[in-house]
C-alpha positions in Angstrom: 106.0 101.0 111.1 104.0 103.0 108.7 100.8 104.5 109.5 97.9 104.6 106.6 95.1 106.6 106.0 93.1 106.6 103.1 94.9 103.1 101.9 98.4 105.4 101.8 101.4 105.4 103.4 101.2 108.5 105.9 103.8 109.0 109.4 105.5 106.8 111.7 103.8 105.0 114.1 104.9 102.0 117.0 103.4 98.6 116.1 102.4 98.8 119.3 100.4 102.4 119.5 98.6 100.2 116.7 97.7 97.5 119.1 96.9 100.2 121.7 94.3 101.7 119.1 92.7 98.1 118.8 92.6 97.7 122.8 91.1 101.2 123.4 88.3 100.5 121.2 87.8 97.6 122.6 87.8 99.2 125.8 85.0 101.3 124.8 82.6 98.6 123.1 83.3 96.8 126.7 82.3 99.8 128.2 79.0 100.0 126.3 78.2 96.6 127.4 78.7 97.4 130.8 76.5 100.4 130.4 73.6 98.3 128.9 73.9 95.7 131.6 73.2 98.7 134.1 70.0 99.6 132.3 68.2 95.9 132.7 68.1 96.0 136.2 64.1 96.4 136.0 61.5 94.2 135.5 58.0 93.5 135.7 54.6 91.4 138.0 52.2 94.0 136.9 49.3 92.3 135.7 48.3 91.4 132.2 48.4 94.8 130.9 50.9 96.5 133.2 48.0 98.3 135.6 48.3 95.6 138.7 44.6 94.8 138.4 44.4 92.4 141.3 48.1 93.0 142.3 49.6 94.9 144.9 52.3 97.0 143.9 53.9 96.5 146.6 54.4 92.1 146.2 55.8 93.7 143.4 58.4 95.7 144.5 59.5 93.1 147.3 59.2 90.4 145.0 62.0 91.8 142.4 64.0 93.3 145.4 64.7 89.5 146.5 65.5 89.1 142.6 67.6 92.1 142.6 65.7 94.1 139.9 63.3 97.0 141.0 59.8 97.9 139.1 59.6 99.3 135.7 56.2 101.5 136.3 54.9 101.8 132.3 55.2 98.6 131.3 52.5 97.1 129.2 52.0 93.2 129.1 55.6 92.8 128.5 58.5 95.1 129.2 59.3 97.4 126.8 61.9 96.1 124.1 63.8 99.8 124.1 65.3 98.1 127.2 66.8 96.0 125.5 68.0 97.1 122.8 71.2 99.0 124.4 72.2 95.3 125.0 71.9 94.2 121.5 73.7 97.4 120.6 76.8 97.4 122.8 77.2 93.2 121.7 77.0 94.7 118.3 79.8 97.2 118.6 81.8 94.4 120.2 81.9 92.3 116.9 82.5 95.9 114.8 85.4 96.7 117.1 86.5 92.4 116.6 85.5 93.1 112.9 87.5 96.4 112.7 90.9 94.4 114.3 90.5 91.2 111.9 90.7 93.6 109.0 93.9 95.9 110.0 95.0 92.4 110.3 94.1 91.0 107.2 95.1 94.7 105.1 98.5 93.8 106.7 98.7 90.5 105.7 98.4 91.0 102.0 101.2 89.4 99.7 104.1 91.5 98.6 105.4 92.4 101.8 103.0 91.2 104.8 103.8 93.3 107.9 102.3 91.0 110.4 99.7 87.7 110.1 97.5 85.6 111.6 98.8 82.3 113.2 99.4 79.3 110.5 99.7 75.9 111.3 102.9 73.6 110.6 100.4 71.1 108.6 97.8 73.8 107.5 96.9 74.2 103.9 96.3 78.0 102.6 94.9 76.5 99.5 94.0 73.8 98.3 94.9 74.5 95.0 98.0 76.8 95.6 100.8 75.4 98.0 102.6 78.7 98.4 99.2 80.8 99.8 98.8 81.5 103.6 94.7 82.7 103.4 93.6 84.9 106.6 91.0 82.1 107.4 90.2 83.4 110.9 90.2 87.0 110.5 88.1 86.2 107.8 85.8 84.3 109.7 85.6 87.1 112.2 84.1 89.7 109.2 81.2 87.1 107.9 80.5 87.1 111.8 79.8 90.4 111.9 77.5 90.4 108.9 75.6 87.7 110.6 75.5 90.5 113.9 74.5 92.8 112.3 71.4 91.0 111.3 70.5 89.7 114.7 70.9 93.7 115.4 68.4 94.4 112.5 66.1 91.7 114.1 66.1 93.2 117.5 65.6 96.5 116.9 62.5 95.6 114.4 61.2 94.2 117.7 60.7 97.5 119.0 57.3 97.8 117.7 54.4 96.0 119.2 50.8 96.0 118.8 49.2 98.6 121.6 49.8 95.7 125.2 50.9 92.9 123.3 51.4 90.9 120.1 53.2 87.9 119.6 55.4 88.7 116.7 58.6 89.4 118.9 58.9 85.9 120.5 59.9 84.0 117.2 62.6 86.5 116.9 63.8 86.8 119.6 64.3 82.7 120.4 66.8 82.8 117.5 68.0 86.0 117.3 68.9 86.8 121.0 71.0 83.5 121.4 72.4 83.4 118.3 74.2 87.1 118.7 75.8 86.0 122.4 76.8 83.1 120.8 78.7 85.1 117.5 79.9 87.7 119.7 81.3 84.4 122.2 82.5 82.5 119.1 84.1 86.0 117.7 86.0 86.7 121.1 87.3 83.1 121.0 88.7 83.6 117.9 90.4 86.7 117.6 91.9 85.8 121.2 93.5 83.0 119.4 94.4 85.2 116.3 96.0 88.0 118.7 97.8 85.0 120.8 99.7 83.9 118.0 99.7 87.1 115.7 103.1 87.2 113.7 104.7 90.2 113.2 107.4 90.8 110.7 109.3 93.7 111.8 112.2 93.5 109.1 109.3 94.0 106.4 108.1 97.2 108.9 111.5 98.9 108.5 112.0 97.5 104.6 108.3 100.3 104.0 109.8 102.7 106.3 112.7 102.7 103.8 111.1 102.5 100.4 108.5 105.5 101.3 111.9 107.1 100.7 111.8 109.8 103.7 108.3 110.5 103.0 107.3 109.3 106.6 108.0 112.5 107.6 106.6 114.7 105.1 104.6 116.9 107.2 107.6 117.6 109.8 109.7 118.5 106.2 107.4 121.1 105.1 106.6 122.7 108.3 110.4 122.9 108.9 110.9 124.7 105.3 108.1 127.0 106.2 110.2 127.9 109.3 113.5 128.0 107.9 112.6 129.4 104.4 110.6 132.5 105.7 114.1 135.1 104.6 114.7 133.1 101.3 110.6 133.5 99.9 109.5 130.2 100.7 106.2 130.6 102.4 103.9 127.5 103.3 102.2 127.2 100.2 105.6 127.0 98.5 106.8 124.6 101.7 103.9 122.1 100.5 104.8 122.2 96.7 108.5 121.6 97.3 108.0 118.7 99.5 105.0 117.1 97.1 107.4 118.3 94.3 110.2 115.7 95.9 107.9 113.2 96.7 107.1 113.1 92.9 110.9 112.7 91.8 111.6 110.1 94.6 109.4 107.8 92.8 109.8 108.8 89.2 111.0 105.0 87.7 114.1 104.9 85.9 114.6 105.1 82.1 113.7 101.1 81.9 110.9 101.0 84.5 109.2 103.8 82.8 109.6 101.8 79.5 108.0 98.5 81.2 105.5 101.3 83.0 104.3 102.5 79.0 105.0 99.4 76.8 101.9 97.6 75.5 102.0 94.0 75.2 101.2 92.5 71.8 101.6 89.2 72.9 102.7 86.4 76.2 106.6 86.1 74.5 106.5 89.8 74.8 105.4 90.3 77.8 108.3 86.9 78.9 110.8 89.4 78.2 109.3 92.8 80.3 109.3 90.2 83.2 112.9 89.5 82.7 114.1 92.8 82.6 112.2 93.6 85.9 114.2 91.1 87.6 117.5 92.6 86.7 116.6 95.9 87.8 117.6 97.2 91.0 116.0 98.2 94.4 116.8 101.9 94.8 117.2 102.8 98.8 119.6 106.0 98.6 117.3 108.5 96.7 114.7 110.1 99.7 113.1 113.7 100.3 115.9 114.3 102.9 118.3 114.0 100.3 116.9 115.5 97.1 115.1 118.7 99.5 118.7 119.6 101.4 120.8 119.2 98.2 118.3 121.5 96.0 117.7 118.9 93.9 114.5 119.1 92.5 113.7 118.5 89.2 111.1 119.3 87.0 107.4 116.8 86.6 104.5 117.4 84.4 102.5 115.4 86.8 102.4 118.9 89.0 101.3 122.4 88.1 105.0 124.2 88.8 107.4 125.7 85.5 111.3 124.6 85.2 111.8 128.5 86.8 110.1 127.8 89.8 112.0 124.3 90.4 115.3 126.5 89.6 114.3 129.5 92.2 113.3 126.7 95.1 116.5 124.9 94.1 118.1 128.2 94.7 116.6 129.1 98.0 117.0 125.1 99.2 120.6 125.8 98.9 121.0 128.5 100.8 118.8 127.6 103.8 121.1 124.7 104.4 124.6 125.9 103.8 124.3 126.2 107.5 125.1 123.3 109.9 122.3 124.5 112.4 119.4 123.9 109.7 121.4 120.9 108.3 121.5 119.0 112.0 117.3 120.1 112.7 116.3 118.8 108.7 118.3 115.4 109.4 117.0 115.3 113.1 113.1 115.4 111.4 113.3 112.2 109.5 114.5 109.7 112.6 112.1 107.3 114.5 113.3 108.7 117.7 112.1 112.5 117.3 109.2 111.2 115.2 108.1 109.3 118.0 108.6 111.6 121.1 105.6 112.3 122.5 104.0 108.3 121.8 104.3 107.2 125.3 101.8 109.4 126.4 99.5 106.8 124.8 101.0 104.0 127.1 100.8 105.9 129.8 96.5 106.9 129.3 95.8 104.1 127.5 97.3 101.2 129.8 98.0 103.3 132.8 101.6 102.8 133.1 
């Protein structure tokens, strides 16, 4: 599948290195949790105002032992709510991690071409207005959750401050607040366990992208490969980056009749009746790609880029010559499959799931 950063399409990636990037930061939010638990094995039975008064430290310290906890020495009245607040933390970055895997999921699950979505019942309505929608309900659900985390968070940590031993404006936040982010984070967990259970994944629509980005999946290989190859014909790597942007630009350049449906202005709905006809009767190009227009030396000329007509003619030149050679033919083909893109991946199956 593609890979996106910044909302674009960038390289190659497994669907499942993807699902490895959702477990391993999941595997760290557990982690934090874990941490936090560590940190509340104190406690308190040290008087009023934390200075034993009439108690022995020492019915203390045996006292919590049979509990399991040992003394915090410095507590006031109560303990101090920085002890806490690690906990509250780590269940917070357990709904942004949840949060952070709904949306991937929902970003993927947008019409057009979904690449994977949410489970969808045989008798479940996306809309109740519009039969053909299939809404992200749960993954959905799983982001408002996280706003409501985050203000339990917000909550918690404003507990922090207390008047000198002891005031009484923590306790009616923390009833409410304490409970109700265990039970968002549970709820959350629940959910997205269900989500993941039953995620559908549509891996003809995967390769259908791979396709349409037109070879561009493997931009960065292409112009580190020309910066190689084109060091005796003048092509350095500032010139390796322009020529592959250059073809990334013509690849997508629309035809004579999409660029007039791209720059017409519609005076009215009839008008606009017959641009959406014509759209239908025009036809999916596959053949045209980087790999293609780059080896042939067939650039062409854009105004969209800072580069004159002589350039594109002496990088069409050059282009030519560096692969009139079978050696640099068979490497610049070899760049643009899944298997040399993808190589080195396992080592994330191996670190991340120990395999």
């Amino acid at each position: 599948m593609n890979g996106r950063t910044h909302g674009q399409e960038a390289e190659l990636q497994s669907f499942g290195k993807r699902c490895l990037t959702w477990l391993k930061i999941f595997q760290e939010s557990w982690g934090e949790l874990q941490h936090a638990e560590r940190k509340l094995r104190h406690s308190k039975i040290s008087g009023a105002i934390g200075n034993y008064g009439s108690i022995d430290p020492t019915v203390e310290k045996n006292a919590l032992a049979e509990l399991g906890f040992k003394p915090f020495y410095g507590a006031t009245q109560i303990m101090p709510r920085e002890k806490f607040l690690p906990l509250a933390g780590a269940l917070l970055q357990i709904m942004l991690s949840l949060e952070k895997i709904a949306l991937d999921i929902r970003l993927g699950a947008r019409s057009g071409r979904p690449i994977y979505h949410e489970p969808f019942g045989k008798k479940q309505k996306g809309s109740s207005a519009m039969p053909h929608k299939k809404n992200t309900i749960f993954t959905e659900n799983v982001q408002g959750m996280a706003r409501l985390a985050r203000g339990c968070f917000d909550a918690i940590r404003e507990n922090l401050v207390t008047w000198e031993e002891r005031s009484i404006e923590q306790s009616s936040v923390e009833r409410v607040a304490w409970p109700d982010l265990f039970h968002i984070v549970v709820f959350s967990l629940k959910r997205m366990n269900k989500v993941l259970r039953g995620l559908v994944v549509y891996q003809d629509n995967m390769m259908k992208e791979i396709v349409e980005s037109r070879g561009c999946f493997a931009s960065n290989e292409a112009k580190e490969l020309l910066k190689e190859l084109g060091v005796q014909f003048g092509i350095d790597g500032e010139s390796a980056y322009r020529i592959v942007q250059l073809a990334a630009f013509n690849v997508f350049e629309p035809s004579a009749d999409m660029k007039r449906i791209r720059e017409s202005v519609n005076r009215s709905l009839e008008d606009a009746d017959v641009l959406l006809n014509s759209y239908k009767k025009e036809p999916v190009l596959y053949s045209i790609s980087i790999e293609h227009l780059i080896e042939n030396g067939g650039l062409r000329y854009t105004d969209q880029l800072d580069v004159s007509e002589k350039e594109v003619g002496e990088w069409n030149e050059a282009l030519r010559r560096i692969f009139s050679g079978g050696g640099a033919c068979r490497r610049w083909k070899e760049i643009f499959t899944i298997s040399y893109l993808l190589k080195h991946e396992d080592k994330l199956y191996k670190e991340i799931l120990s395999v």
